[in-house]
C-alpha positions as CSV (number, residue, x, y, z in Angstrom):
1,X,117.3,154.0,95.9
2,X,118.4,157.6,95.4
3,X,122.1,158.2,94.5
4,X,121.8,156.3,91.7
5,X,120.6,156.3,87.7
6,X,117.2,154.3,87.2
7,X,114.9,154.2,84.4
8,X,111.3,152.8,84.8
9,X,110.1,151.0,81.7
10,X,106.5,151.4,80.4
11,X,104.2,149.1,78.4
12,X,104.3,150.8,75.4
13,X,108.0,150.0,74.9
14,X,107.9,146.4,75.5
15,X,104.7,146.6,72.5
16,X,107.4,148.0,70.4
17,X,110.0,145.6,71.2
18,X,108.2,142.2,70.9
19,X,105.7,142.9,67.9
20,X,107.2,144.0,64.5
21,X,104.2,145.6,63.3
22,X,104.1,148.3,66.0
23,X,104.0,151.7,65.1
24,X,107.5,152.4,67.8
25,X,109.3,148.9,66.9
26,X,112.4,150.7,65.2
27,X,112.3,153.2,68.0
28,X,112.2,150.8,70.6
29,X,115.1,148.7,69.5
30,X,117.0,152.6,69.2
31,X,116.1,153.0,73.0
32,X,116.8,149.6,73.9
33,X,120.5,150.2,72.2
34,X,120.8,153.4,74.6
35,X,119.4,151.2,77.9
36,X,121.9,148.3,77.2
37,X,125.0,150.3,77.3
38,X,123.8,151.5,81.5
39,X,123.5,154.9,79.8
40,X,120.1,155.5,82.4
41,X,121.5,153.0,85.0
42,X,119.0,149.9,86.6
43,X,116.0,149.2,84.4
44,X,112.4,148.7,86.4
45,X,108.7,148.0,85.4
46,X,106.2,146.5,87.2
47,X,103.4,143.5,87.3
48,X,100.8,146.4,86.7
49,X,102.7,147.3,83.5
50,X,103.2,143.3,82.9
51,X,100.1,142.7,82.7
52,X,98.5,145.6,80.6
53,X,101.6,144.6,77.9
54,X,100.4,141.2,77.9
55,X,96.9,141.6,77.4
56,X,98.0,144.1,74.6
57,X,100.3,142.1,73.0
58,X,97.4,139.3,72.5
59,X,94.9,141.5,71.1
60,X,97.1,143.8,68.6
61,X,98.9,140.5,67.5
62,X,96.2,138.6,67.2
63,X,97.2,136.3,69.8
64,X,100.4,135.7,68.1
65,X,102.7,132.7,69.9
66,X,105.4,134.6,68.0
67,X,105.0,138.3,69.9
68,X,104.0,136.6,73.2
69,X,106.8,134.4,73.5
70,X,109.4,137.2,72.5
71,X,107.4,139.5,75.1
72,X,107.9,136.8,77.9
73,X,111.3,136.3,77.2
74,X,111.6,139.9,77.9
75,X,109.8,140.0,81.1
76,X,110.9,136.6,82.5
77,X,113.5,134.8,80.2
78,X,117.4,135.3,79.2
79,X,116.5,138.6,77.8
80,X,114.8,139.8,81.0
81,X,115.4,143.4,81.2
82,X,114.2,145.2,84.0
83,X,113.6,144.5,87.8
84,X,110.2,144.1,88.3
85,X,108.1,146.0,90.5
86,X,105.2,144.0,92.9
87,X,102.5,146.1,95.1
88,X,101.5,146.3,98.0
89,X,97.9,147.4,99.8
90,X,99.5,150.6,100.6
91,X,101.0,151.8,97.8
92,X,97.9,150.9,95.6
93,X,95.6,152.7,98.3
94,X,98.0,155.6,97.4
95,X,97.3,154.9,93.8
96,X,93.9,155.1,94.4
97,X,93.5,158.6,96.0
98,X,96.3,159.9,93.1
99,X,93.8,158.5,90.9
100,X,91.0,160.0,92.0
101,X,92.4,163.4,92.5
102,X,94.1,163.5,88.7
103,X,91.1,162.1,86.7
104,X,88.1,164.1,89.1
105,X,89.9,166.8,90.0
106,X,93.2,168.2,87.9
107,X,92.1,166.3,84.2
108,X,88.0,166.7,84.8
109,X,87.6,168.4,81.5
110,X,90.7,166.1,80.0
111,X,91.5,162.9,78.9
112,X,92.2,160.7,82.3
113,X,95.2,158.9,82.9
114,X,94.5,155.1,83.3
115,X,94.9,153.7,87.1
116,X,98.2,151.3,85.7
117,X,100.2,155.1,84.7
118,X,98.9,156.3,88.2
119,X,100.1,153.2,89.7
120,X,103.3,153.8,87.7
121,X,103.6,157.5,89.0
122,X,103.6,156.6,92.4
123,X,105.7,153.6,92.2
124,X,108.4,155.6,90.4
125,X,108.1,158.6,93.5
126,X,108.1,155.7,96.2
127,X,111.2,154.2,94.5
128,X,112.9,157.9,93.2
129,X,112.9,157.2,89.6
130,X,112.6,160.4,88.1
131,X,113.1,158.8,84.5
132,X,110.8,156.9,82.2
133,X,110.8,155.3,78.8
134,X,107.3,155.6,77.6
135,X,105.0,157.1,74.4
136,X,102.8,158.7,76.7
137,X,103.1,162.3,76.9
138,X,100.8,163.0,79.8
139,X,104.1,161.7,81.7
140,X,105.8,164.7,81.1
141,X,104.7,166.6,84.0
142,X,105.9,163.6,86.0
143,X,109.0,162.4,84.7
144,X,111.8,163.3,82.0
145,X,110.3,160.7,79.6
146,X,112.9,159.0,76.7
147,X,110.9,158.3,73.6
């Protein structure tokens, strides 16, 4: 995939986009203006990020029909925005050592990163998208992160 601009999208973004009461809706709509006009080239995520947004979306909304149905039109509908990621055995077994080695090793005496940003780290490296837009600063080490 190198030569070209690509952006990974992270959970946190697609909270912001589909429920109004988040705390980054306004800036999520600001970055969304930026990503529609191919300013950071093909848009990704992935199921692993699908899934934790979905099971977010239920509980902060309340298991609103309203937030879910706007985030699935943004995952699967007319709005769909990004290409979506799947996994395979060897790329979460690679996930899993990163894992282990971050949180037991590199952030012992920190707050660990979840195995879904892991997941998203080495997804991004196997795919070489050095750009993300999250609200997660422990991706700064990793990536140039819009947020």
């Amino acid at each position: 995939m190198g030569g070209f601009l690509a952006i990974f999208l992270d959970t946190g973004f697609y909270l912001g986009l589909c429920h109004e009461k988040d705390k980054y809706f306004e800036r999520s709509k600001a970055i969304l203006e930026k990503l529609s006009n191919g300013e950071y080239g093909l848009l990704y995520t992935s199921i692993f990020i699908i899934s934790e947004a979905t099971t977010l979306a239920t509980i902060r909304s309340n298991s609103n029909l309203k937030v879910l149905t706007h985030l699935e039109n943004l995952l699967w509908g007319d709005d769909k925005l990004a290409t979506i990621f799947l996994y395979d055995l060897e790329l979460i077994r690679e996930t899993w050592n990163l894992f282990k080695k971050i949180d037991c090793i590199d952030l012992k005496k920190d707050k660990p990163m979840s195995f879904v940003d892991i997941s998203t780290i080495i997804l991004c490296q196997t795919h070489q998208i050095d750009k993300i837009v999250s609200f997660d600063s422990h991706f700064d080490r990793f990536f140039e992160r819009i947020f």
